[in-house]
Backbone as CSV, one residue per row, in Angstrom:
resi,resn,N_x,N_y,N_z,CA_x,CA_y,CA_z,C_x,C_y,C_z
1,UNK,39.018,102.025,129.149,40.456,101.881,128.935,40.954,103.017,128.046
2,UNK,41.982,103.548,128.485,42.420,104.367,127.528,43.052,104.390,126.069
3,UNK,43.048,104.981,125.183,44.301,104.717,124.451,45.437,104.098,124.435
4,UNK,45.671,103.267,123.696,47.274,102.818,123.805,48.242,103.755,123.179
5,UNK,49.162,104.023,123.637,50.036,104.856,123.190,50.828,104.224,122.568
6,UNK,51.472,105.055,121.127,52.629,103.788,120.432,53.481,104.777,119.613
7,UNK,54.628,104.311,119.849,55.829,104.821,119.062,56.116,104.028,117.918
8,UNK,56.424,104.378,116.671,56.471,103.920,115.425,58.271,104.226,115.152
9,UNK,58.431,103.104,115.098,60.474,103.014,115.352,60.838,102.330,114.039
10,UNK,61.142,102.938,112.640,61.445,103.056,111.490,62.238,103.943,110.917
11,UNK,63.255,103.473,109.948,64.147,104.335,109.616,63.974,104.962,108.361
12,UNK,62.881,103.725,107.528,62.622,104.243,105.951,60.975,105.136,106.541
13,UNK,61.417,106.383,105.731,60.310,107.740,106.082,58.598,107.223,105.424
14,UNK,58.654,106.954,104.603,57.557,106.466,103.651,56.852,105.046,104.565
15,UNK,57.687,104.394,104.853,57.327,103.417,105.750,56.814,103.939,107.070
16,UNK,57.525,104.970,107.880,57.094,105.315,108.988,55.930,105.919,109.025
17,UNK,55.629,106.536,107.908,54.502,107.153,108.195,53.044,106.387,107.950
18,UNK,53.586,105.271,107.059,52.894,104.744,106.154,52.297,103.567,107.924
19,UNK,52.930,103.929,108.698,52.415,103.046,109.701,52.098,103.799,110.921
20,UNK,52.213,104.948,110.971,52.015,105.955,111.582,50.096,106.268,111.633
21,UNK,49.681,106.546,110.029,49.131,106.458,109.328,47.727,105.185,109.708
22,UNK,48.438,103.771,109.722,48.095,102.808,109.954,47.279,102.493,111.682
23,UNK,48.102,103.200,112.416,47.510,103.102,113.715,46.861,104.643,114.243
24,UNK,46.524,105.222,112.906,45.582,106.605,113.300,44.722,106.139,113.088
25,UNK,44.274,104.814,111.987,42.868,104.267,111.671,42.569,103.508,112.453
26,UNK,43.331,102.872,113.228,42.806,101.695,114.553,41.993,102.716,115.851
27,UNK,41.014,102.453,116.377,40.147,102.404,117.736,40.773,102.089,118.920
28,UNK,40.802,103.129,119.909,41.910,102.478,121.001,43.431,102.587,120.737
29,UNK,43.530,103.549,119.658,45.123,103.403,119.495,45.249,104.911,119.308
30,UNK,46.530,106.116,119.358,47.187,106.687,119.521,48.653,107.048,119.179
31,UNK,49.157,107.421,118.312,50.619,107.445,117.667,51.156,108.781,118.947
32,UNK,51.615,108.456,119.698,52.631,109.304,120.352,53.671,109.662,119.861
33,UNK,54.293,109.024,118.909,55.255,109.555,118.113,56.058,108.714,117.095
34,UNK,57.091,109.062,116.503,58.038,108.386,115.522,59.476,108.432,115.551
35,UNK,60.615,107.457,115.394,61.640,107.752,115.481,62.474,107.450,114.576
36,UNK,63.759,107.595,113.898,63.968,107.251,113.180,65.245,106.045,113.192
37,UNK,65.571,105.667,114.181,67.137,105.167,114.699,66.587,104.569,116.299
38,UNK,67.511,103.831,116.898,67.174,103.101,118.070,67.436,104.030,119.227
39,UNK,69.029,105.300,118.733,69.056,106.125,120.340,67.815,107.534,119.968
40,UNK,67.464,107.256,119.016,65.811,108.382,118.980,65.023,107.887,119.804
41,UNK,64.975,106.503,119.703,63.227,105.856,119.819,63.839,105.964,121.531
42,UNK,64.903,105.874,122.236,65.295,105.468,123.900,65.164,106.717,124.161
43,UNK,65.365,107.921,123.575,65.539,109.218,124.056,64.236,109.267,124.388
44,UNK,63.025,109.224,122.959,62.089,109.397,123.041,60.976,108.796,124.352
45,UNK,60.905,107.681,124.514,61.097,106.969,125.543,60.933,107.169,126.896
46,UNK,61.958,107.259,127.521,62.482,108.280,128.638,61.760,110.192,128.703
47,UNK,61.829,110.577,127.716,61.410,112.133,127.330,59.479,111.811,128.073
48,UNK,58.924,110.831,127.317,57.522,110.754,127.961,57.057,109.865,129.060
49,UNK,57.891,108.887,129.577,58.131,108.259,130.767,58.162,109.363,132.016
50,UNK,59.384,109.999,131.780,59.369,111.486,132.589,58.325,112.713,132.460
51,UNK,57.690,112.983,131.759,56.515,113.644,131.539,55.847,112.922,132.214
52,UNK,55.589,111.669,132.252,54.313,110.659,133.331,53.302,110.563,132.065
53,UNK,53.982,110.487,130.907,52.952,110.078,129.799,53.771,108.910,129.110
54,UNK,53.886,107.728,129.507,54.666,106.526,128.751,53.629,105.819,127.650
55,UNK,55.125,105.407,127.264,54.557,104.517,125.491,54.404,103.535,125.990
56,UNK,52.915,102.668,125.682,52.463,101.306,125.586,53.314,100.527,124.718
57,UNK,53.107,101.047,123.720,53.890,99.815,122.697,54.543,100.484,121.647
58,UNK,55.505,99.470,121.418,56.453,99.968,120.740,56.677,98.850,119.101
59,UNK,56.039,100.237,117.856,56.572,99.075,116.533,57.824,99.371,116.384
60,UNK,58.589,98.408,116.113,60.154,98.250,116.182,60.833,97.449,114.806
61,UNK,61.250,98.777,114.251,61.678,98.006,113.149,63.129,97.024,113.525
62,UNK,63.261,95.265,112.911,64.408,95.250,113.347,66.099,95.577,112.921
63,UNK,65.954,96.333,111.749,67.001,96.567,111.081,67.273,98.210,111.587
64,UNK,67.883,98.821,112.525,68.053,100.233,111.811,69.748,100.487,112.155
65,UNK,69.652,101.795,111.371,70.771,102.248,110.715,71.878,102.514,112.185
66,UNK,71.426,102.661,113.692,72.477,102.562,114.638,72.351,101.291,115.594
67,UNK,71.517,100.400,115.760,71.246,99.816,117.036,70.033,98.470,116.119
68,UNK,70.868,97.014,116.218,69.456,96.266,116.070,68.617,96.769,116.942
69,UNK,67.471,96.283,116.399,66.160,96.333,117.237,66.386,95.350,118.802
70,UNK,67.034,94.635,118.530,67.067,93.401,119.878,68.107,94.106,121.029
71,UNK,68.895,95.121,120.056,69.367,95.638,121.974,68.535,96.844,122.000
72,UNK,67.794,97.201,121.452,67.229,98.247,121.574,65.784,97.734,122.382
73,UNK,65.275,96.473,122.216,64.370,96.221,123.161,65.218,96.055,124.396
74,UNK,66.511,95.318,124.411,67.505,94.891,125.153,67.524,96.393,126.506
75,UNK,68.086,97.570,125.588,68.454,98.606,126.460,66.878,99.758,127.101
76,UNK,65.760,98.930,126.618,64.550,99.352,126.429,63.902,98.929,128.201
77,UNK,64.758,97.121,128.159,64.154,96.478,129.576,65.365,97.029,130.595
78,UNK,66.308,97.138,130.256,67.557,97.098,131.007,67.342,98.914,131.731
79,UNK,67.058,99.785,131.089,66.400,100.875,131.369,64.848,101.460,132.259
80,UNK,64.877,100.135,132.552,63.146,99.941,133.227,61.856,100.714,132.431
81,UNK,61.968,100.275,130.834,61.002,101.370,129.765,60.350,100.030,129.933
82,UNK,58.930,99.615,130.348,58.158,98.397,129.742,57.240,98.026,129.286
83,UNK,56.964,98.745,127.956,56.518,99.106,126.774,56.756,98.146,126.251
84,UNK,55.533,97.177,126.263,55.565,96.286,124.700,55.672,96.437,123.875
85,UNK,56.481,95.344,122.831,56.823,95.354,121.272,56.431,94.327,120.452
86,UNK,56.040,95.295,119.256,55.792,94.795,117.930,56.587,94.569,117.244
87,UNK,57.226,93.668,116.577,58.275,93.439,115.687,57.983,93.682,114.004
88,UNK,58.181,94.868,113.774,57.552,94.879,111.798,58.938,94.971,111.587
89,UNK,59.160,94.126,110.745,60.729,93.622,109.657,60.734,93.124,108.961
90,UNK,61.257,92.961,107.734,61.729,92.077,106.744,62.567,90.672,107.584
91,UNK,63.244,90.729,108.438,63.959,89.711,109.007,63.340,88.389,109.172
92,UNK,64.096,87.363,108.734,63.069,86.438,108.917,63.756,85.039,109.722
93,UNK,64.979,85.552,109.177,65.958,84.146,110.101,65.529,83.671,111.902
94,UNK,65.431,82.283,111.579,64.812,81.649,112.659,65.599,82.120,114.551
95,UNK,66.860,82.707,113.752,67.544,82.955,115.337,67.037,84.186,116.133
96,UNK,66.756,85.036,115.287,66.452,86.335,115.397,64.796,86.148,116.239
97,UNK,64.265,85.309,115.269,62.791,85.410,115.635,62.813,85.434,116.922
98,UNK,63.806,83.646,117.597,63.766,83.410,118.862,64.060,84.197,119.549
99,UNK,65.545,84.951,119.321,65.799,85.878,120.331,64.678,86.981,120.750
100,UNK,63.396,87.135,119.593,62.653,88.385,119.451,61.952,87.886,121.265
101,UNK,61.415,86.692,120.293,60.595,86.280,121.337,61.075,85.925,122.958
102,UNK,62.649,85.765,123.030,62.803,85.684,124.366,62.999,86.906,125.044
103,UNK,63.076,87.832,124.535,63.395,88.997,124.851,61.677,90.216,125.502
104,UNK,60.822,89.187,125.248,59.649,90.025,125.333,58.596,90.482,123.797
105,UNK,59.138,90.245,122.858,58.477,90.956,121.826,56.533,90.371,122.046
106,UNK,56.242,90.542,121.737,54.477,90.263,121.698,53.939,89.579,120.101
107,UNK,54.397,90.199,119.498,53.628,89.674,118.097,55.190,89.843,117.229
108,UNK,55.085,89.168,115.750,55.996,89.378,115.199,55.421,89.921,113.688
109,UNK,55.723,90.748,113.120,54.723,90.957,111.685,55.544,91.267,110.863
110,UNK,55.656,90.254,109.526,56.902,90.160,108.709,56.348,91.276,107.490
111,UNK,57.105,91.849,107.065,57.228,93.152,105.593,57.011,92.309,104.323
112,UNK,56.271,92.512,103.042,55.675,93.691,103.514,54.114,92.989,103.712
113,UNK,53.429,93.898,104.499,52.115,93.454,104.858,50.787,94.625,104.786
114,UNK,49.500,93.672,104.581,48.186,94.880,104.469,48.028,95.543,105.784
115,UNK,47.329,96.198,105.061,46.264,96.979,106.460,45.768,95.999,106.934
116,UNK,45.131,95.374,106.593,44.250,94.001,107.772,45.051,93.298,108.293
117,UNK,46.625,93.053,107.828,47.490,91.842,108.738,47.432,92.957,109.721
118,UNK,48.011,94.178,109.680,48.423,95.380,110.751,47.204,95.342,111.629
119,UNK,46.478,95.842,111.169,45.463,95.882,112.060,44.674,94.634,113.403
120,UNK,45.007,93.344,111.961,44.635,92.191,113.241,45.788,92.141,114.365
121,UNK,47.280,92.323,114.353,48.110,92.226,115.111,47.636,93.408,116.401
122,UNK,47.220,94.495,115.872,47.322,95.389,116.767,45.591,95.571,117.877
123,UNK,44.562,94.902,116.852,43.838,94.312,117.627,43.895,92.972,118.308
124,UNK,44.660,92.238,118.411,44.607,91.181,119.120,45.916,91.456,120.209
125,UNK,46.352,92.967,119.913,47.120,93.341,121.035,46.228,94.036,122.429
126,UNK,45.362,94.317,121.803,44.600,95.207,122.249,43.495,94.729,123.351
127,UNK,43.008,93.425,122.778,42.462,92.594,123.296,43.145,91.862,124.210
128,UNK,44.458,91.238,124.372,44.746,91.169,125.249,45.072,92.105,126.251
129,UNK,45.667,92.905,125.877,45.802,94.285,127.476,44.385,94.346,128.176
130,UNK,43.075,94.687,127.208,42.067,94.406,127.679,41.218,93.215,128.582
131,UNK,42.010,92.176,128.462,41.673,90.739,129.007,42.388,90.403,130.446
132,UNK,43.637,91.034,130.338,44.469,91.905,131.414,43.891,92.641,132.849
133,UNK,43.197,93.914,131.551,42.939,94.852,133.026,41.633,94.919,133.292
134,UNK,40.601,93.803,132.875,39.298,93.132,133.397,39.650,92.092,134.314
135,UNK,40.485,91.528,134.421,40.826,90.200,135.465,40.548,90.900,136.802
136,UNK,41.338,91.897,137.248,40.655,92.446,138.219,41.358,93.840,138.494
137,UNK,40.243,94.771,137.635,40.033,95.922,137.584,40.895,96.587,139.489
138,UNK,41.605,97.343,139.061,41.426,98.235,140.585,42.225,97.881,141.546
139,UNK,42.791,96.789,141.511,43.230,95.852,142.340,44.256,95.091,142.018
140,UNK,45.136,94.534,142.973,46.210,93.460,143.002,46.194,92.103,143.113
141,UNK,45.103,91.889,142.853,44.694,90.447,142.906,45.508,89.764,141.588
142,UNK,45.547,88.388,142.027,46.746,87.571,141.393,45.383,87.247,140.536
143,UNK,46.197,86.700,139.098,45.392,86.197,137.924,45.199,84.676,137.818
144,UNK,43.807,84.244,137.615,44.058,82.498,137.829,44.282,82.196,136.280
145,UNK,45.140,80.709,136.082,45.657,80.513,134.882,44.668,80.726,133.706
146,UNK,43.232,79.998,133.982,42.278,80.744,133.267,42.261,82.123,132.053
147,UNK,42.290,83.223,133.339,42.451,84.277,132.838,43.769,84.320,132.375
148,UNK,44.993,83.975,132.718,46.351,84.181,132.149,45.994,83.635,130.532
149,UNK,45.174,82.279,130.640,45.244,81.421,129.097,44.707,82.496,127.931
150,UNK,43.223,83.214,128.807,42.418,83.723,127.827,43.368,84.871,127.421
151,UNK,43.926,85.579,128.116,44.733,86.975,127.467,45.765,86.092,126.774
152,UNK,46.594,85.670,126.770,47.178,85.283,125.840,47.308,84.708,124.841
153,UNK,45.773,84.138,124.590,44.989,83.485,123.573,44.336,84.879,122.910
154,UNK,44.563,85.944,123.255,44.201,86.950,122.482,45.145,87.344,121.722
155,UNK,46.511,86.934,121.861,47.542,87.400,120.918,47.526,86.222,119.656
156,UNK,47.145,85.242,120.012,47.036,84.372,118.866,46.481,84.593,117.663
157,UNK,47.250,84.834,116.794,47.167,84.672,114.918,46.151,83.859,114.034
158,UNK,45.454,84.207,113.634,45.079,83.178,112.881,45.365,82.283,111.909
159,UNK,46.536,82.770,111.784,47.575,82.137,110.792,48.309,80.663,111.709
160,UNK,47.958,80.621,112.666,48.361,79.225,113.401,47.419,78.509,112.856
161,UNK,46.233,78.499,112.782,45.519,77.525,112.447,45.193,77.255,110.703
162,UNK,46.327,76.137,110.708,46.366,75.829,109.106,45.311,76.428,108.346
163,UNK,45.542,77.049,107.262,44.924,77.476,106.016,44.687,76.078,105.030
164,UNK,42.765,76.013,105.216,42.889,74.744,104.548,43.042,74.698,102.943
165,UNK,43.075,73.706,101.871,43.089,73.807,100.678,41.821,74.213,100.599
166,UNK,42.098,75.518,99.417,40.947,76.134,98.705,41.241,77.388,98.823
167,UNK,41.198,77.850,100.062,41.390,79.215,100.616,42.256,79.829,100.342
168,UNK,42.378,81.280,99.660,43.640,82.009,99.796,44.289,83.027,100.726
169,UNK,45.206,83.517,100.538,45.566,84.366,101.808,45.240,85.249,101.795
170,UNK,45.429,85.825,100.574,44.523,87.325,100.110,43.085,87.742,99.988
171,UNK,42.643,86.396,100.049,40.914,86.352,100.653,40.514,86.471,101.310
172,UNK,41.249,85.766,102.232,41.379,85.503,103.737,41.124,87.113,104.124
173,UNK,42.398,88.060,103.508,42.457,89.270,104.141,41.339,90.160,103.383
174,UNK,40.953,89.891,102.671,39.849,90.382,102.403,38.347,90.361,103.332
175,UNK,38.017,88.968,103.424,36.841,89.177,104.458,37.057,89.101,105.825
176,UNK,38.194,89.319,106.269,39.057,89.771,107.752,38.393,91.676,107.679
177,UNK,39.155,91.973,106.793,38.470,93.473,106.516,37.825,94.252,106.453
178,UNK,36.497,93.419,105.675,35.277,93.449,105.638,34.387,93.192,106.624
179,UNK,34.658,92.239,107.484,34.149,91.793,108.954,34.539,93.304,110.297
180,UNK,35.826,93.117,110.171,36.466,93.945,111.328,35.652,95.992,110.791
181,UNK,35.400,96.294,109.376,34.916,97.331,109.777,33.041,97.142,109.415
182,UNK,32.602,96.358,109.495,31.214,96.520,109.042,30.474,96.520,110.462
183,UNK,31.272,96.313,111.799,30.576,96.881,112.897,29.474,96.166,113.497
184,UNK,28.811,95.080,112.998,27.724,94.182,113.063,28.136,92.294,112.720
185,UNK,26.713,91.857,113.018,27.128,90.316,112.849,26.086,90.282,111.586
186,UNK,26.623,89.156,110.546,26.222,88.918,109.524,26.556,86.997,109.363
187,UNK,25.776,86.886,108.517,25.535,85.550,107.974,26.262,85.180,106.569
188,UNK,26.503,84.069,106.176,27.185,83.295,105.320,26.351,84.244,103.756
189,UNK,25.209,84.280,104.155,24.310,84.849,102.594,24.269,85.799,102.543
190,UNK,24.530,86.964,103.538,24.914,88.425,103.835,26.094,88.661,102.891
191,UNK,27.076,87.860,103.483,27.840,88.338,102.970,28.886,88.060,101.648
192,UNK,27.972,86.936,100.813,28.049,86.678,100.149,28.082,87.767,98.762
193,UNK,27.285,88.642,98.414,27.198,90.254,97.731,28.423,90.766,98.206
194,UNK,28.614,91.056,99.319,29.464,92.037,99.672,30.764,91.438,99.364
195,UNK,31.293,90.262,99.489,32.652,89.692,99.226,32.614,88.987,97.746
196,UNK,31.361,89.084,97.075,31.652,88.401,95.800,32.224,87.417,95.602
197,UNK,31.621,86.118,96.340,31.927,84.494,96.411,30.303,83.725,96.627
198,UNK,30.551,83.008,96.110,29.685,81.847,96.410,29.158,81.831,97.817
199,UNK,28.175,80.982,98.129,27.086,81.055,99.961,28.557,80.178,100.456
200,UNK,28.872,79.025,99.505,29.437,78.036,100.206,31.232,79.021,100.664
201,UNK,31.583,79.140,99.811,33.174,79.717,99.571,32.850,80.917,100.697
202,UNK,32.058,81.755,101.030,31.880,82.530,102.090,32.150,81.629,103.597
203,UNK,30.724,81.128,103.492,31.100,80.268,104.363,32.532,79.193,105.151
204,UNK,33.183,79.077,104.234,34.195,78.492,104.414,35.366,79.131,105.155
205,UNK,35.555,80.809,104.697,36.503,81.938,105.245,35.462,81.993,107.058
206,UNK,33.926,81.970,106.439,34.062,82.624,108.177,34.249,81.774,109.002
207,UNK,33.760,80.182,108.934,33.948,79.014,109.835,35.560,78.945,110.408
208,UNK,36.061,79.054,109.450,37.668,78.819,109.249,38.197,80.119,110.580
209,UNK,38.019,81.573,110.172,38.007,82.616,110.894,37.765,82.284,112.341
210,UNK,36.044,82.002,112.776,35.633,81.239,113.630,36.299,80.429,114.571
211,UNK,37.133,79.513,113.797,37.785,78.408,114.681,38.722,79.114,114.800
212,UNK,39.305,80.194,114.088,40.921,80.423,115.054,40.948,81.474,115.782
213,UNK,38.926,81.991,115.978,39.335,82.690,116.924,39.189,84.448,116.943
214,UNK,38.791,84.463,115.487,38.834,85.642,115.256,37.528,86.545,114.921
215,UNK,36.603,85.826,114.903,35.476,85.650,114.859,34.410,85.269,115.846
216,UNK,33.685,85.749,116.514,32.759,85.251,117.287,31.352,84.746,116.345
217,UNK,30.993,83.429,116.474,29.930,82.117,115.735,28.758,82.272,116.848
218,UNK,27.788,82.299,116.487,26.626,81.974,116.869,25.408,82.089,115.974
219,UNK,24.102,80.841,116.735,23.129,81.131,116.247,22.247,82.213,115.970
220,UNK,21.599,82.060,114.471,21.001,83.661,114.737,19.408,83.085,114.515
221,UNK,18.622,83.343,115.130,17.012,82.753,115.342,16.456,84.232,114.734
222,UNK,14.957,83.310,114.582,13.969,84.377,113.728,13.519,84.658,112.229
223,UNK,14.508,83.349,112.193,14.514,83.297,110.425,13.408,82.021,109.672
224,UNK,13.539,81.824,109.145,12.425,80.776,108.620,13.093,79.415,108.099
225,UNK,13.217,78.475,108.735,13.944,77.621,109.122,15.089,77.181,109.369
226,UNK,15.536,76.187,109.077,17.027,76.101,110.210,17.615,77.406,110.948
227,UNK,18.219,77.516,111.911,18.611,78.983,112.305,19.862,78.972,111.262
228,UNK,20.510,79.764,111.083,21.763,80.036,110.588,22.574,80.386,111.252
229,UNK,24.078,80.192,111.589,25.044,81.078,112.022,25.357,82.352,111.317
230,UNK,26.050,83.232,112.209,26.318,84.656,112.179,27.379,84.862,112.785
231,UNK,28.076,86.154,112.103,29.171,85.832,112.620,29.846,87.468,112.831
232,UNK,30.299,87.850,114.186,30.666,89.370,114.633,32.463,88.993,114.440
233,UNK,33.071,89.928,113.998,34.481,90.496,114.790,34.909,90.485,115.896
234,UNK,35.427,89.908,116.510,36.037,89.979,117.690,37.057,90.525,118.432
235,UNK,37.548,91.180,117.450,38.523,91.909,117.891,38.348,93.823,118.320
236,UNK,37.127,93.549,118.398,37.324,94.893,118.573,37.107,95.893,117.633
C-alpha cells in the first residue's frame, strides 16, 4: 500500500507545522502539503487531483479565518475531491460534532492533544483503508458486512471503552506510546521497568488496551509455568 497522502489545513503556523511535523513521524504517511485558510486547502486540492497525485486525507482545522471547516468539507464533496477527513479543533459543541460526522468526517480529535492521541487517530485511519483494500485486492467485488464491520472497527477509539477507576489518561498515553514504538510483543513484567508501575498497574493499562482493541493479547509459551499473556500494537 502506498503512502497516504495528507494535507494539513490550519491557520495557526506553529500549529501547522507542529502537525505537519506529527505525520512525518507516522509509517505509511506523507505530508503533501499545508494550507492556511479553506480556499488554499480547495485550490490545493484540485492543483494535485489534476496532476493525478490526490490527497488521501485531509486534517481540517474547524475554525479558519475564511470558510468553516464544514463547508469546506461541504465544497470538498460537492467538488468531487474524496479525500477523507480528520477533524483537529478546539470545537466541541455537540451540533457541530454531528454535522462533522454527517458530512463524512472519519475521526474527530479535540485540541489540544499528544503525539500518541495523533498518532492513534491516524493509525487506526490507516488500518482501516488497509482493511478496505485487502477485502478484495484488484477487483470490484462487493464487501460482505463482515469485512465492512472489521474496517470500521478499525476507526474505533479506545476512548469508547470506559476508562476504568484507577487508570489515568495520561498513563494511558503513556504506555499507548511505549507499545506503538517498541516494535515487538511484550508481557505485563517486561514492561513493568520500562513504564515504571507495578506487574499489577501494568497489567491493568494493557488488558484494558486489549479489550478496546488496540492491542493484540495472546499467549506467550516457553516460559516456566503458567504461560503469560503478551501483548503487540496493533495498529501498525
Amino acid at each position: 500500500m502506498n503512502d497516504i497522502r495528507v494535507l494539513v489545513v490550519e491557520d495557526e503556523p506553529i500549529a501547522a507545522d507542529a502537525h505537519a511535523v506529527y505525520v512525518g513521524r507516522l509509517e505509511g504517511f506523507t505530508v503533501a502539503g499545508t494550507a492556511p485558510d479553506g480556499q488554499s486547502a480547495l485550490r490545493l486540492l484540485n492543483d494535485f487531483a489534476a496532476a493525478g497525485h490526490p490527497v488521501d486525507l485531509v486534517l481540517l482545522d474547524m475554525n479558519l479565518p475564511d470558510l468553516h471547516g464544514l463547508d469546506v468539507a461541504r465544497r470538498m464533496h460537492g467538488a468531487g475531491l474524496l479525500a477523507d477527513i480528520i477533524a483537529i479543533t478546539a470545537v466541541r459543541e455537540v451540533n457541530i460534532v454531528r454535522s462533522a460526522v454527517s458530512i463524512g468526517v472519519v475521526q474527530y480529535l479535540i485540541k489540544p492533544f499528544t503525539f500518541a492521541t495523533f498518532a492513534d487517530k491516524l493509525r487506526s485511519y490507516r488500518a482501516f483503508r488497509e482493511q478496505l483494500a485487502a477485502t478484495a485486492p484488484g477487483t470490484r467485488s462487493a464487501a460482505s458486512q463482515s469485512d465492512v464491520d472489521q474496517a470500521f472497527a478499525s476507526l474505533r477509539a479506545p476512548t469508547e471503552v470506559p476508562l476504568p477507576k484507577g487508570l489515568s489518561t495520561g498513563t494511558l498515553e503513556s504506555v499507548k506510546e511505549y507499545l506503538a514504538g517498541l516494535g515487538r510483543a511484550v508481557s505485563a513484567n517486561e514492561a513493568t521497568e520500562a513504564l515504571g508501575m507495578s506487574r499489577v498497574t501494568a497489567r491493568r493499562y494493557l488488558e484494558y488496551l486489549a479489550d478496546a482493541g488496540v492491542v493484540v493479547r495472546s499467549p506467550r509459551y516457553g516460559t516456566p509455568g503458567r504461560p503469560e499473556n503478551e501483548y503487540r500494537w496493533a495498529r501498525g
